[in-house]
C-alpha positions in Angstrom: -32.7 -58.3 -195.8 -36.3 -56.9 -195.5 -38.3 -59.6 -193.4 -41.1 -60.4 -195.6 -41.6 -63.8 -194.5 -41.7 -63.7 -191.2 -44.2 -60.7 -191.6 -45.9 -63.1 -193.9 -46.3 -65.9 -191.3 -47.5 -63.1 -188.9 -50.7 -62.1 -191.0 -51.8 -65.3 -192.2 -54.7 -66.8 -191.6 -55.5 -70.5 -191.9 -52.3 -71.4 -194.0 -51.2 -74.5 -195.3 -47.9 -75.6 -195.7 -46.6 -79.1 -197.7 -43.7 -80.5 -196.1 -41.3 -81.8 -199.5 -38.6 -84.3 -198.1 -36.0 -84.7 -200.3 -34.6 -88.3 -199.2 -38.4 -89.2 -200.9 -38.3 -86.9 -203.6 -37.4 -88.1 -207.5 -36.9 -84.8 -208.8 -39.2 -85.5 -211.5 -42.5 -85.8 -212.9 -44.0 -87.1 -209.4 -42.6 -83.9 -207.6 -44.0 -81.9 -210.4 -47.0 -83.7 -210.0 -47.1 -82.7 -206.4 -46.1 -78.9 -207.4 -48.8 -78.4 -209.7 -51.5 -80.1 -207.2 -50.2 -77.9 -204.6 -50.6 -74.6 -206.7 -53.9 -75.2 -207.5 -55.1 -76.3 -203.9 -53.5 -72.8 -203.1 -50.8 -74.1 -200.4 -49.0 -71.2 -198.7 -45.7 -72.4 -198.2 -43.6 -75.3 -200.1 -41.6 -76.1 -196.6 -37.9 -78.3 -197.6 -36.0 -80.8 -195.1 -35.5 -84.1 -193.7 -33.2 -85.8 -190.7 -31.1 -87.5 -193.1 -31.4 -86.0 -195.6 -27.6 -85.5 -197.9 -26.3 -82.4 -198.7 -26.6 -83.2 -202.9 -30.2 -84.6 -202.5 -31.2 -81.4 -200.9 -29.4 -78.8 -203.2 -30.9 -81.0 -206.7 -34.5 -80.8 -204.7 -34.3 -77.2 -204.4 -33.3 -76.7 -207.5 -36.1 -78.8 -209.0 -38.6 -77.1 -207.1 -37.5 -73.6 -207.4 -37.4 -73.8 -211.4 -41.1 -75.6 -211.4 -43.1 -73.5 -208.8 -43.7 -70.1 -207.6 -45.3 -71.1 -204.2 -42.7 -69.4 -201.5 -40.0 -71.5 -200.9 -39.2 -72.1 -197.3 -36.3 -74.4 -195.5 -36.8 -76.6 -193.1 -33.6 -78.0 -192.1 -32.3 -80.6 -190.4 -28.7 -79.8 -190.4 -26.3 -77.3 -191.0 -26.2 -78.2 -194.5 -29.4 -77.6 -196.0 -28.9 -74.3 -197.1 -29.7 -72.7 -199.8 -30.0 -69.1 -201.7 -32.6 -70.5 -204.2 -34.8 -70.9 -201.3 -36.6 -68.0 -200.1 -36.4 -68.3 -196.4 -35.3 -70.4 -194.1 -36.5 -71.6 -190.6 -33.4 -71.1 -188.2 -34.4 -74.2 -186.2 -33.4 -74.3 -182.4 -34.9 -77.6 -180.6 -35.9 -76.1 -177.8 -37.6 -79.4 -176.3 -34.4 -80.9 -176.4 -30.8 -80.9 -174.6 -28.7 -81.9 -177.6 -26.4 -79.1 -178.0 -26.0 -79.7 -181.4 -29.5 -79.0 -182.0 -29.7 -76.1 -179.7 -26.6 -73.9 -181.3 -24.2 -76.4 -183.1 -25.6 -76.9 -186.2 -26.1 -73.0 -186.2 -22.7 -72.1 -185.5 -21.8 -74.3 -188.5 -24.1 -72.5 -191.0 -23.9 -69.1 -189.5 -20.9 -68.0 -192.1 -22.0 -69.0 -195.0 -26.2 -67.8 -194.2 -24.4 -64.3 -193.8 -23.7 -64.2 -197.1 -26.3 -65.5 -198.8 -29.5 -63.3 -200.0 -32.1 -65.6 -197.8 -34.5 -64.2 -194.8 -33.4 -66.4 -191.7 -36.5 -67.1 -189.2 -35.2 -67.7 -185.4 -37.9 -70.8 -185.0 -38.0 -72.4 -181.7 -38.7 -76.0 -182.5 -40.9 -78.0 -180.3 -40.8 -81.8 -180.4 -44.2 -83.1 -179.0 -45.0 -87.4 -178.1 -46.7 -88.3 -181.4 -46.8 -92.5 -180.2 -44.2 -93.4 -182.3 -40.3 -92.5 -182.3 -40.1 -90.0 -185.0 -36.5 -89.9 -187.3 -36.0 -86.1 -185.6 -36.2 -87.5 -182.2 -34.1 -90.4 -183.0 -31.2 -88.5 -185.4 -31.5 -85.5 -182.5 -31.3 -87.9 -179.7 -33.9 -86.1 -177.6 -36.8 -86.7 -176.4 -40.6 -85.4 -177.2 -42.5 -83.6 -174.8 -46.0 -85.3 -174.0 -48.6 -84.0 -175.3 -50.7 -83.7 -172.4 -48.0 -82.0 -170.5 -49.3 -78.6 -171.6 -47.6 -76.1 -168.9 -43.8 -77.9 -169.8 -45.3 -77.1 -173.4 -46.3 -73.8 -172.6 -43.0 -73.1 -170.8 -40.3 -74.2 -173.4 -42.2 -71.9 -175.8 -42.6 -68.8 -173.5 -38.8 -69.8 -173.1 -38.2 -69.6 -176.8 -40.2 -66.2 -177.1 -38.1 -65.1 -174.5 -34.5 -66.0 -176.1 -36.2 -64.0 -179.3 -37.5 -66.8 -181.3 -39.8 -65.4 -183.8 -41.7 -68.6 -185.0 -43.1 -71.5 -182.8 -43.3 -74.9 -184.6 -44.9 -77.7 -182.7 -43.9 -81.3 -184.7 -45.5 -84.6 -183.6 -42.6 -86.0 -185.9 -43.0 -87.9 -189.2 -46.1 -90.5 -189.7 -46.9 -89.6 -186.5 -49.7 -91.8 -184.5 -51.3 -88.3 -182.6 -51.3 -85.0 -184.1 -50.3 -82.0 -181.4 -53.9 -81.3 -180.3 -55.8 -78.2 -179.9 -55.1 -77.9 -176.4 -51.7 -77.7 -176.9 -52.1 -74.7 -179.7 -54.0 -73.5 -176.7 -51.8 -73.4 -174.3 -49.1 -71.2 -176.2 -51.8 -69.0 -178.2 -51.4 -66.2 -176.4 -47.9 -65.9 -176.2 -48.2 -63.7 -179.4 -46.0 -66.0 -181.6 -46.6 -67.8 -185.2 -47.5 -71.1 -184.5 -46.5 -73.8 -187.1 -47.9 -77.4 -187.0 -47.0 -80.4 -188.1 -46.9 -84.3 -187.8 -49.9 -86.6 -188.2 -52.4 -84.9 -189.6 -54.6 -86.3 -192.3 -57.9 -85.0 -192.4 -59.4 -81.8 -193.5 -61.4 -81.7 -190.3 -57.9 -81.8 -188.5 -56.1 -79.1 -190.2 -59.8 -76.8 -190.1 -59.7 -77.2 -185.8 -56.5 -76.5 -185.4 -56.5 -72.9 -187.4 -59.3 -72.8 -185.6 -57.6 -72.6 -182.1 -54.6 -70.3 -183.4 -52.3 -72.5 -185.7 -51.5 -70.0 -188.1 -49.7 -72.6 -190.5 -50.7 -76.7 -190.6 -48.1 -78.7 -192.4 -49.1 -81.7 -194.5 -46.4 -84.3 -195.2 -46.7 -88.1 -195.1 -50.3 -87.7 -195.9 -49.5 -86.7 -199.4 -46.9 -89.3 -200.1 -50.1 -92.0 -199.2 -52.8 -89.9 -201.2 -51.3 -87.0 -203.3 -55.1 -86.4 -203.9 -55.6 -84.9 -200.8 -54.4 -81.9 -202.0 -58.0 -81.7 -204.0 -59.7 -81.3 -200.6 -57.2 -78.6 -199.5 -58.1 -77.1 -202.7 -62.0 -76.7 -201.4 -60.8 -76.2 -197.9 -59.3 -73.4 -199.2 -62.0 -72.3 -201.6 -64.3 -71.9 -198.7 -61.8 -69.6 -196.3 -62.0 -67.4 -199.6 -66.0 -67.3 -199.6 -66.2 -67.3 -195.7 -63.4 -63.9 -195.7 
């Protein structure tokens, strides 16, 4: 299919993504709540995943969402079986950082089939797990270890590596409720590599997400923040408001 959203992730500037995991999700009026919040604070992406998350707790998610909101749908899997046509695109997550196999090509060889045959843009995303001072659930379900985050050429490296093997997106995860966001010397150290670079993990200030666009992150992804204070989303909303009067 046409690849709109990878094109997409290429021209933005400053986006926002909200990271949805389904495992915490009640499919209801608190998710709906979220939706509507996150339309008007005009968030980019609606990103879907978690570690554990089951196969039926994803696909009722998706649905959920994809009959309430309009915001682009995007996957963000963590395993073979959250899939889905309703979704827009997914992130074809390899975890570069890592030596699991599974993570590397497994899980990928077990979706690869039935992604053929769905209508859904599939995103090649080398997946960078990066020391966030706590063990995340992707390090522990993936068994591998983060890179730390002051170990910017290994950083830089396993990216150029993934840019190299034809990964079109970069995503740099400090992991759920993260301690320490990736900083801006790691977005950095990979900037010029010419790759999308997605964010996420830790980061719950405006002032966060608004210096690292600043450095080249071209999409910061907001997650456990919004499960503590769904009214953050008020502040992306003027955030966002004043990209629109600054462009």
């Amino acid at each position: 299919m046409t690849p709109y959203y990878i094109e997409s992730f290429r021209n933005i500037k400053k986006g926002i993504a909200v990271l949805i995991d389904p495992e915490k999700c009640d499919n209801g009026e608190k998710l709906f709540a979220l939706l509507d919040k996150a339309s008007f604070a005009k968030v980019d992406y609606v990103f879907v995943g978690g570690s554990t998350v089951s196969h039926s707790e994803f696909q009722q998610t998706i649905t959920a969402i994809r009959a309430h909101s309009t915001i682009p749908l995007i996957i963000f899997p963590g395993s073979f079986h959250q899939i889905s046509e309703e979704a827009d695109a997914l992130l074809f997550l390899s975890l570069i950082s890592g030596r699991n196999p599974d993570f590397l090509i497994g899980h990928h060889i077990a979706a690869a089939h039935e992604l053929e045959e769905m209508n859904i843009e599939v995103i090649p995303t080398g997946y960078i797990l990066i020391d966030g001072g706590t063990k995340s659930s992707v390090a522990y379900v993936s068994q591998t270890t983060p890179i730390p985050g002051d170990s910017y050429s290994i950083i830089r490296n396993t990216a150029l590596a993934g840019k190299l093997l034809g990964m079109q997106l970069i995503y740099l995860d400090a992991g759920s409720g993260a301690k320490e966001r990736v900083s801006e010397k790691c977005i950095q150290t990979i900037s010029d590599l010419g790759l999308p670079i997605i964010v996420g993990g830790g980061i719950r200030q405006i002032e966060e997400i608004d210096a690292l666009h600043k450095v080249g992150a071209s999409v910061v992804v907001i997650g456990n923040k919004l499960e503590e204070d769904i009214d953050f989303l008020l502040d992306i909303r003027s955030y966002k408001g004043e990209l629109d009067v600054k462009i």
